[in-house]
py3Dmol code that shows the C-alpha trace and the ligand (Angstrom):
import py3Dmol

protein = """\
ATOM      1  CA  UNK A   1      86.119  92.787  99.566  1.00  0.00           C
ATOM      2  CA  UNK A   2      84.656  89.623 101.618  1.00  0.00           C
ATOM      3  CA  UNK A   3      86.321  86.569 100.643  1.00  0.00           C
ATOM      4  CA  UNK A   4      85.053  82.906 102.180  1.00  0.00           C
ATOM      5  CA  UNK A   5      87.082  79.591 102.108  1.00  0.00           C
ATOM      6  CA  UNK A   6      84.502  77.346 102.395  1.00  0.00           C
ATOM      7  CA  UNK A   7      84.466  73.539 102.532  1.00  0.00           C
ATOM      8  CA  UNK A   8      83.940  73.214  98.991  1.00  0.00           C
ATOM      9  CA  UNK A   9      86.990  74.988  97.972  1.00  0.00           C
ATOM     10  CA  UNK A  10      88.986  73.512 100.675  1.00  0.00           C
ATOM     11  CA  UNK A  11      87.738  69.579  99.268  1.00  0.00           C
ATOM     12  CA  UNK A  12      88.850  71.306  95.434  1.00  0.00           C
ATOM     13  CA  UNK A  13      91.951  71.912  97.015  1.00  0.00           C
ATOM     14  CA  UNK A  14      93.000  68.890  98.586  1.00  0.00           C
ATOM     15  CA  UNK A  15      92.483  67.225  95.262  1.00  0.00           C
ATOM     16  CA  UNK A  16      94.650  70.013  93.565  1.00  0.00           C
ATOM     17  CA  UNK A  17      97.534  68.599  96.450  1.00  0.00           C
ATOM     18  CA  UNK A  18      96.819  64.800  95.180  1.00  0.00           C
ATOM     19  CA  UNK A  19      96.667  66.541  91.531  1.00  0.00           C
ATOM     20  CA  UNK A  20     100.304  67.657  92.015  1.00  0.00           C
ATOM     21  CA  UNK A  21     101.232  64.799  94.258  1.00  0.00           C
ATOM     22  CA  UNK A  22     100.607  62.365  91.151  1.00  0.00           C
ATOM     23  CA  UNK A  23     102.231  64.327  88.835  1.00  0.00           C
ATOM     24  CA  UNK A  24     105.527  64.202  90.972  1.00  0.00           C
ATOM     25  CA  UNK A  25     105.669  67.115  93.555  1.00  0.00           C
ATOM     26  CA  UNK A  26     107.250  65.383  97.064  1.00  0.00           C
ATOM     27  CA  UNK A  27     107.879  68.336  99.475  1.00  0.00           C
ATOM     28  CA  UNK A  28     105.126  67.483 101.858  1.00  0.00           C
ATOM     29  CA  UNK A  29     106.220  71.475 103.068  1.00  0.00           C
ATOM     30  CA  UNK A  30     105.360  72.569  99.674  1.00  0.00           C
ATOM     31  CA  UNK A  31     102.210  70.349  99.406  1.00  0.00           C
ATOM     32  CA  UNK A  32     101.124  71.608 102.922  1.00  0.00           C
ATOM     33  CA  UNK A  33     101.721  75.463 101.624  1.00  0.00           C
ATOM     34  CA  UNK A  34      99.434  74.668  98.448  1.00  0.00           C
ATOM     35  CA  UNK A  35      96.497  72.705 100.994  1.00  0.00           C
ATOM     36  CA  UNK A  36      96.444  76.136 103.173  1.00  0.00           C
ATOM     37  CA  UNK A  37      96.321  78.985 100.516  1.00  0.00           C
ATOM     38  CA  UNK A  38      93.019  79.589  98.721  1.00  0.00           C
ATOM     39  CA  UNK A  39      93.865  80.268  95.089  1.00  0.00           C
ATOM     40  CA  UNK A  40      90.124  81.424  94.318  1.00  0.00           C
ATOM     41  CA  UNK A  41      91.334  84.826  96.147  1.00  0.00           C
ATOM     42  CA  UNK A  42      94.069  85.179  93.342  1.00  0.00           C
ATOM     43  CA  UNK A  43      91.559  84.597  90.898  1.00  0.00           C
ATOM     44  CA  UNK A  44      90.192  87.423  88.367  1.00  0.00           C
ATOM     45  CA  UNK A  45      86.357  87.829  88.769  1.00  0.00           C
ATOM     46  CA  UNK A  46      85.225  85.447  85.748  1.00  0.00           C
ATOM     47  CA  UNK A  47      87.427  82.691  86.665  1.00  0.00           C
ATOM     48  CA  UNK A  48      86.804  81.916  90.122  1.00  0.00           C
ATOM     49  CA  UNK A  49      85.670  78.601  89.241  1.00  0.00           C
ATOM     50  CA  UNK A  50      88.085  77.047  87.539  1.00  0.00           C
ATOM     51  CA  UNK A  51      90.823  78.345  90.523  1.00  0.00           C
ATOM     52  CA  UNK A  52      91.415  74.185  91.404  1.00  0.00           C
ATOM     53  CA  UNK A  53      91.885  73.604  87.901  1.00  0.00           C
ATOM     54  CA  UNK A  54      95.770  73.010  87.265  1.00  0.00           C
ATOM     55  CA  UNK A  55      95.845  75.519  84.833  1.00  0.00           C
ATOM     56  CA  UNK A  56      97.299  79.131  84.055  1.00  0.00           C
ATOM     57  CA  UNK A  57      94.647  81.687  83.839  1.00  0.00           C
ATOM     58  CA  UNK A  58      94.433  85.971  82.810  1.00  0.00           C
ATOM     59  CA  UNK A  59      94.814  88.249  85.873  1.00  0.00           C
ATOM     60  CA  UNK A  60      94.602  91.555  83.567  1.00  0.00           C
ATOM     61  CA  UNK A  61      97.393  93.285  81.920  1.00  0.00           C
ATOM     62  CA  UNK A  62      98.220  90.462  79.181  1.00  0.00           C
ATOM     63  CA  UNK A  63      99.400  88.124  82.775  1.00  0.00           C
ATOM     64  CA  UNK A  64      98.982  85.420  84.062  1.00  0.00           C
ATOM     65  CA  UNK A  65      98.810  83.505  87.243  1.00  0.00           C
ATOM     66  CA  UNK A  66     100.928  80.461  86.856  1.00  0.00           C
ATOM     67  CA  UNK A  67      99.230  76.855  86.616  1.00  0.00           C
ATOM     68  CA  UNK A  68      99.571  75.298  89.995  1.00  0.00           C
ATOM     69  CA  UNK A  69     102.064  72.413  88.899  1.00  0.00           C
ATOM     70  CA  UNK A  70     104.494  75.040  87.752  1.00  0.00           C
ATOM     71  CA  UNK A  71     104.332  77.043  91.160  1.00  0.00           C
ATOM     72  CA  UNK A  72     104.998  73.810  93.027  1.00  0.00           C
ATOM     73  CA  UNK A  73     108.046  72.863  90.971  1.00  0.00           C
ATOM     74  CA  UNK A  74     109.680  76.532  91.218  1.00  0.00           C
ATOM     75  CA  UNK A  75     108.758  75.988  94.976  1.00  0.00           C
ATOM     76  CA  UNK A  76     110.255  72.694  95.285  1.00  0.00           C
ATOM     77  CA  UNK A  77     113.481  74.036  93.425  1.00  0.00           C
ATOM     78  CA  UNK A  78     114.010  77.145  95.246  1.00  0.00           C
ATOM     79  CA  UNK A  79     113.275  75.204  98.687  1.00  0.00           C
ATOM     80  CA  UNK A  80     112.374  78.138 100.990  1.00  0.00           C
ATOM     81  CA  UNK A  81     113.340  77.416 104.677  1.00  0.00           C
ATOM     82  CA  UNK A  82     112.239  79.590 107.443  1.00  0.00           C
ATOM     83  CA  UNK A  83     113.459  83.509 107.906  1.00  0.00           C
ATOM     84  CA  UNK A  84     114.987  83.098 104.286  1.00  0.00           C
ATOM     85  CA  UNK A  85     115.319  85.999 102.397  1.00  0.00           C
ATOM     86  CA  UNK A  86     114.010  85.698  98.893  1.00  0.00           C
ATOM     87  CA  UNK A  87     113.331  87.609  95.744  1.00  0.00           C
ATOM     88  CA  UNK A  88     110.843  86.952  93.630  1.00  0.00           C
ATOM     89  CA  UNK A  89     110.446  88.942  89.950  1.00  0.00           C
ATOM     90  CA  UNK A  90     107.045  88.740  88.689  1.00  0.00           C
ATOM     91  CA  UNK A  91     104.692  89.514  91.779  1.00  0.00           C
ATOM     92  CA  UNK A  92     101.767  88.996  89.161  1.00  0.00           C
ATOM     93  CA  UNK A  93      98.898  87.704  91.209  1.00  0.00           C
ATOM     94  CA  UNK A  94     100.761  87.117  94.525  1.00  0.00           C
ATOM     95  CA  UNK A  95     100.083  83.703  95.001  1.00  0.00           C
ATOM     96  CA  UNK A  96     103.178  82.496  94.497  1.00  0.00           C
ATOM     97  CA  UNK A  97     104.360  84.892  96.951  1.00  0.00           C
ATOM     98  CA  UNK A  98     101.517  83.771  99.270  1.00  0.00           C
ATOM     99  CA  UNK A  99     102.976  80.721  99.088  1.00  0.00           C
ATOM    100  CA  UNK A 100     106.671  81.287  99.755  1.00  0.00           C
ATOM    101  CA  UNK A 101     105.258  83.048 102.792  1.00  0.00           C
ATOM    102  CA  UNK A 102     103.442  80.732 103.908  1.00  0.00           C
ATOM    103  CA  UNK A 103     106.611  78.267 104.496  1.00  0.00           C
ATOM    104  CA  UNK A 104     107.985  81.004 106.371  1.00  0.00           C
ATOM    105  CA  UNK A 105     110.053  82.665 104.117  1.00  0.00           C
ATOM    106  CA  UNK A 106     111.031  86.819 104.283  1.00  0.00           C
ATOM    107  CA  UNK A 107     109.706  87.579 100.471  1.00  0.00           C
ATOM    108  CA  UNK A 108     110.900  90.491  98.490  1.00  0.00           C
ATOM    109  CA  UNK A 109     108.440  90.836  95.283  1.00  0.00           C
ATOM    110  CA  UNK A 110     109.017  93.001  92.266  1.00  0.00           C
ATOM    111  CA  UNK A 111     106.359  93.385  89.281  1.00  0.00           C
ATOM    112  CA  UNK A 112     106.445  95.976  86.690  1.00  0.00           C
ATOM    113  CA  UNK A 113     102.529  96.070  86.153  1.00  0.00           C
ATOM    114  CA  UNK A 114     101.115  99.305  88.772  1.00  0.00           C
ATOM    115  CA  UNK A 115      97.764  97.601  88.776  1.00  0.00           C
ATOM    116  CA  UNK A 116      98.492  94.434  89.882  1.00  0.00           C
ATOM    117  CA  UNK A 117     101.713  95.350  92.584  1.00  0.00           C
ATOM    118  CA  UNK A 118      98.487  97.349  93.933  1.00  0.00           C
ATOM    119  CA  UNK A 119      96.008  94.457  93.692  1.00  0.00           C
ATOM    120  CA  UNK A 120      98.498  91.981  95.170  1.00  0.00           C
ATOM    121  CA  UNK A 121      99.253  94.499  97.943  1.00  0.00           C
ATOM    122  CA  UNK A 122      95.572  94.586  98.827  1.00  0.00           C
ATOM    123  CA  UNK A 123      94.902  91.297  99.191  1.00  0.00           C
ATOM    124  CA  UNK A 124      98.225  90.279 100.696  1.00  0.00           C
ATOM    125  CA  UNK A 125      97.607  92.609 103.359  1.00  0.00           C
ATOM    126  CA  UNK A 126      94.159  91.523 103.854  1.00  0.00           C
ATOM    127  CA  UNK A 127      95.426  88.209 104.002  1.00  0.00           C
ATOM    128  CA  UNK A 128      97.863  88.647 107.406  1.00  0.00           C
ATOM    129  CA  UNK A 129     100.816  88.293 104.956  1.00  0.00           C
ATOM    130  CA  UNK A 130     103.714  90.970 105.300  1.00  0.00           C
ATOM    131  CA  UNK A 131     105.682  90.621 101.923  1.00  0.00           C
ATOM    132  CA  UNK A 132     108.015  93.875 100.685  1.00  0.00           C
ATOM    133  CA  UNK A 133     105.906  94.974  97.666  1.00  0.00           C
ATOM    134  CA  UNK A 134     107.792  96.757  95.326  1.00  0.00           C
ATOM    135  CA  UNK A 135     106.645  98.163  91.552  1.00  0.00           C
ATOM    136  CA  UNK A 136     109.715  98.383  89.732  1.00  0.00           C
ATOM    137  CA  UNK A 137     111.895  96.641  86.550  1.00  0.00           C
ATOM    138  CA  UNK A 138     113.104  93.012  87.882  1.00  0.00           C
ATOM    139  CA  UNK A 139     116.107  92.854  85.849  1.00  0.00           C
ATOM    140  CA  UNK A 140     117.517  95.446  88.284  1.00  0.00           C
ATOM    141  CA  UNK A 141     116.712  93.620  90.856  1.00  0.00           C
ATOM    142  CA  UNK A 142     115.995  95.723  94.462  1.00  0.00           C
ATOM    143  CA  UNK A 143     119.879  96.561  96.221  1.00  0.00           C
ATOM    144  CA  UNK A 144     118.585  97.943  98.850  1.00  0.00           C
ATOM    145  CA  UNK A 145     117.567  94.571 100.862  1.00  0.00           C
ATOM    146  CA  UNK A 146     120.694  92.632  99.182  1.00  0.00           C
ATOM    147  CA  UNK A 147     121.788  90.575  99.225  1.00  0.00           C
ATOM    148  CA  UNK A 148     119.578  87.533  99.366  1.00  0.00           C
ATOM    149  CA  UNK A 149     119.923  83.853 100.051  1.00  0.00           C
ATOM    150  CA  UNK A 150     117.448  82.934  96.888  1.00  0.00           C
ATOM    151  CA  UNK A 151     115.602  84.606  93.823  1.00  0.00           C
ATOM    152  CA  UNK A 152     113.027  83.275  91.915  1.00  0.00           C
ATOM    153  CA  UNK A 153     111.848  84.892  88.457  1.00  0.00           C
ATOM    154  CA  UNK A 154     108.599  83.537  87.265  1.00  0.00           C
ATOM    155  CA  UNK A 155     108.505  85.316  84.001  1.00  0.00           C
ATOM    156  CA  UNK A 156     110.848  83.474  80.924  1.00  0.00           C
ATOM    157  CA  UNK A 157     114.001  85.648  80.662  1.00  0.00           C
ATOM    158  CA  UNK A 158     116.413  85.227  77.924  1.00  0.00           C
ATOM    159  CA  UNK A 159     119.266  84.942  79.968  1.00  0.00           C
ATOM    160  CA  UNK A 160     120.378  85.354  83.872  1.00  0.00           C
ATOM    161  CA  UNK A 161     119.998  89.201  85.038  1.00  0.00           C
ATOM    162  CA  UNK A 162     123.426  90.743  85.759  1.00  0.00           C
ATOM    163  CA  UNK A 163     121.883  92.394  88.650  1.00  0.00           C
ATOM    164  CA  UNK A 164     120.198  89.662  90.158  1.00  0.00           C
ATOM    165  CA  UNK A 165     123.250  87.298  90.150  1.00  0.00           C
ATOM    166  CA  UNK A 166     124.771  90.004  91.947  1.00  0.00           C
ATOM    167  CA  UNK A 167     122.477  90.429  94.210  1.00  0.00           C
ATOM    168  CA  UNK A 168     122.425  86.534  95.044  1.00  0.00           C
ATOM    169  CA  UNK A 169     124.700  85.380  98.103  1.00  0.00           C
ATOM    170  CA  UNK A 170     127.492  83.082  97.614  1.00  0.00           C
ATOM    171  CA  UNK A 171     126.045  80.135  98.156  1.00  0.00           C
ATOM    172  CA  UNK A 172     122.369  81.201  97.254  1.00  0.00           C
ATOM    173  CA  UNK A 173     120.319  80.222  94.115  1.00  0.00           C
ATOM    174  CA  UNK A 174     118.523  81.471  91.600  1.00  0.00           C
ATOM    175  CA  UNK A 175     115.879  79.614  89.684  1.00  0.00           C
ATOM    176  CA  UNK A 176     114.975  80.953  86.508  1.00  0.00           C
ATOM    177  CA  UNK A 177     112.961  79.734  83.163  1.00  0.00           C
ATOM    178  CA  UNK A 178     115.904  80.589  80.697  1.00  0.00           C
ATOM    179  CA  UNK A 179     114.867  80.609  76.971  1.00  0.00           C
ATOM    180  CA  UNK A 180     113.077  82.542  74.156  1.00  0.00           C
ATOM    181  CA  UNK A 181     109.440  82.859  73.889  1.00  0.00           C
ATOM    182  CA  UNK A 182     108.134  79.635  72.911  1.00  0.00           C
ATOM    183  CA  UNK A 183     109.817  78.302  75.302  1.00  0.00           C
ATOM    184  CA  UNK A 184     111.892  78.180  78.336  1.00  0.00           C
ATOM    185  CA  UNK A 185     113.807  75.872  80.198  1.00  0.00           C
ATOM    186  CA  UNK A 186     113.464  75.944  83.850  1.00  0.00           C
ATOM    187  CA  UNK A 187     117.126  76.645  85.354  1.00  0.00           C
ATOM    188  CA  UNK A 188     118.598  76.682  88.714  1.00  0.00           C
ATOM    189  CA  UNK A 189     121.711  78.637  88.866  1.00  0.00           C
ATOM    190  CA  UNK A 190     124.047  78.358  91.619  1.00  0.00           C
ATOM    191  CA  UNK A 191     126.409  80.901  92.815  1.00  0.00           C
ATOM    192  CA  UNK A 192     129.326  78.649  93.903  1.00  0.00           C
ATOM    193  CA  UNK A 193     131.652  82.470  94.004  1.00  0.00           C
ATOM    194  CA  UNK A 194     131.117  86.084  93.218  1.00  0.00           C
ATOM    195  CA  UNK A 195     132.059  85.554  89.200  1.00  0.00           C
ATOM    196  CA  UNK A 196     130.788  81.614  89.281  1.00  0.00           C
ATOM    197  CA  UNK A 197     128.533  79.556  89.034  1.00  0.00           C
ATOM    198  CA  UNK A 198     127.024  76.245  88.659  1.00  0.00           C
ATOM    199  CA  UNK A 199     123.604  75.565  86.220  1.00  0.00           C
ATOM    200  CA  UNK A 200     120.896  72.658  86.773  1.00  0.00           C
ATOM    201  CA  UNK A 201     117.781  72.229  84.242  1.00  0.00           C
ATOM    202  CA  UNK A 202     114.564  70.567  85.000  1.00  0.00           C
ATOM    203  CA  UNK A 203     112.515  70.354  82.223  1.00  0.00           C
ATOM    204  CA  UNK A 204     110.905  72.500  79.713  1.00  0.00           C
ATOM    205  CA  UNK A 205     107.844  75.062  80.848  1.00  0.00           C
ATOM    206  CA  UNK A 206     106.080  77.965  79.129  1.00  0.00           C
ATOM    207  CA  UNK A 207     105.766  81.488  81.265  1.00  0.00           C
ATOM    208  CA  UNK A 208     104.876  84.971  80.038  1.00  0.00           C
ATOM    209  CA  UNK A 209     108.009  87.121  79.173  1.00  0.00           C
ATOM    210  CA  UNK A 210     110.304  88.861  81.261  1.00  0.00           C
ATOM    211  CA  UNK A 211     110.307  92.686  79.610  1.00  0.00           C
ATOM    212  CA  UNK A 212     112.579  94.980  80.682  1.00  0.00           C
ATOM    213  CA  UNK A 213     111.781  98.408  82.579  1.00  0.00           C
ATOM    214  CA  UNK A 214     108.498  98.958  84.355  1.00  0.00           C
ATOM    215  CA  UNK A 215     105.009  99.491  82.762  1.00  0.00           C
ATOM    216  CA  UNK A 216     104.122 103.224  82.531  1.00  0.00           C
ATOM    217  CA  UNK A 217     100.911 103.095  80.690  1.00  0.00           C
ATOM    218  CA  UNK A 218      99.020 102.479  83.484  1.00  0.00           C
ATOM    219  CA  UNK A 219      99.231 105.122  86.288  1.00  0.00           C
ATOM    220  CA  UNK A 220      96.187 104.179  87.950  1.00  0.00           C
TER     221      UNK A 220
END
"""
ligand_1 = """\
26
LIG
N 103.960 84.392 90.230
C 102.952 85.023 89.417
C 103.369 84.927 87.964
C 102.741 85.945 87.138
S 103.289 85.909 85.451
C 101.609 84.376 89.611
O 101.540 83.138 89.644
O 100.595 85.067 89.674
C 104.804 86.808 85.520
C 104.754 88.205 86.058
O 106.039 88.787 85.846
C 103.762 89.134 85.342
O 102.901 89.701 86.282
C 104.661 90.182 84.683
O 104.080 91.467 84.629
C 105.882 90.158 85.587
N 107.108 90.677 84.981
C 107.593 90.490 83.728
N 108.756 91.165 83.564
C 109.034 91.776 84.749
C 110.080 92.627 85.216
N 111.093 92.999 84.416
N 110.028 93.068 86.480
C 108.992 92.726 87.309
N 107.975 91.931 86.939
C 107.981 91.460 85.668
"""
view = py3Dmol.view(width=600, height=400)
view.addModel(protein, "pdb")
view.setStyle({"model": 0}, {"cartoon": {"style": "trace"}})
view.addModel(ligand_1, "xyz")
view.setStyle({"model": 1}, {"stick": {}})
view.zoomTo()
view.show()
């Protein structure tokens, strides 16, 4: 599939940066990350127009890609840094991912939905970005590549994965929306030793749920 950034969508998107800029986002890294990736590729088909809106929006499958503002502060909190290796649950659309990548972090990305792991793939790949792709139950985390200097769950989980705090360095951090689902509150968790750990909130946010074990309904 042909897909054109054109002048147009980069003007939408430098108001989108000023958008978030006003609202509080500071990480001129971040901000830079969010004036180079075009969201209208993450976009389902009858919302391409509203992709510079700071909004959530479907993607299929009952998702969601996140609103804009909500991306920036999980990207803000989890800080990526060059050749970091993070985790994210909840793959959804990939532009979160897109965006961790583009700040130079190694990204690890789990979502339980066949159909959109593949649809991310594809237009990761198409994009130049190299993510590990996996489709697979987040609350198990992915052992193999641990452990890892960050995680970041964009889906609202009732309370911190065992296996992702394990799979967390000492030192590391995990941010998390931690709640039920009306509501969660956006958490970072810091693992100050293997059994501790130190928790930060920043404010309340609303994200899809976090369900345990991967979608099977879908085998496409
Ligand atoms: N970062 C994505 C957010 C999508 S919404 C974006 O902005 O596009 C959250 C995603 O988490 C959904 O795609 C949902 O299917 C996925 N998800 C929920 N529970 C999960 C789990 N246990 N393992 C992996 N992915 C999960």
């Amino acid at each position: 599939m042909e897909r054109i950034d054109t002048y147009k969508h980069k003007g939408m998107r430098k108001k989108l940066v000023d958008t978030l800029r006003s609202k509080g986002i500071k990480n001129e890294r971040v901000l830079e990350a969010f004036d180079n990736v075009p969201r209208h590729f993450f976009m389902e088909s009858g919302f391409v127009q509203f992709a510079y809106k700071d909004q959530a929006f479907p993607i299929g499958n009952d998702q969601t890609i996140s609103q804009p503002y909500t991306v920036a502060v999980q990207t803000e909190l989890i800080d990526p840094q060059k050749h970091e290796k993070i985790l994210e649950v909840g793959t959804g659309s990939g532009y979160q991912t897109a965006i961790l990548l583009e700040m130079g972090a190694k990204v690890y990305s789990i979502e339980r939905y066949r159909e959109l792991y593949l649809k991310a793939k594809s237009l990761l790949n198409d994009m130049k970005y190299h993510p590990y792709l996996f489709y697979g139950d987040g609350y198990k985390g992915q052992p193999a590549y641990a452990p890892y200097d960050k995680i970041l769950v964009t889906a609202g989980a009732s309370e911190i994965p065992k296996a992702l705090f394990e799979q967390l360095k000492v030192g590391g951090s995990m941010v998390i929306p931690l709640g039920g689902r009306s509501g969660q509150e956006m958490t970072v968790v810091k693992k100050t030793g293997e059994d501790e750990k130190e928790e930060f909130h920043h404010g309340s946010f609303i994200f899809v749920p976090m369900v345990k074990g991967k979608d099977t309904n879908n085998n496409h």
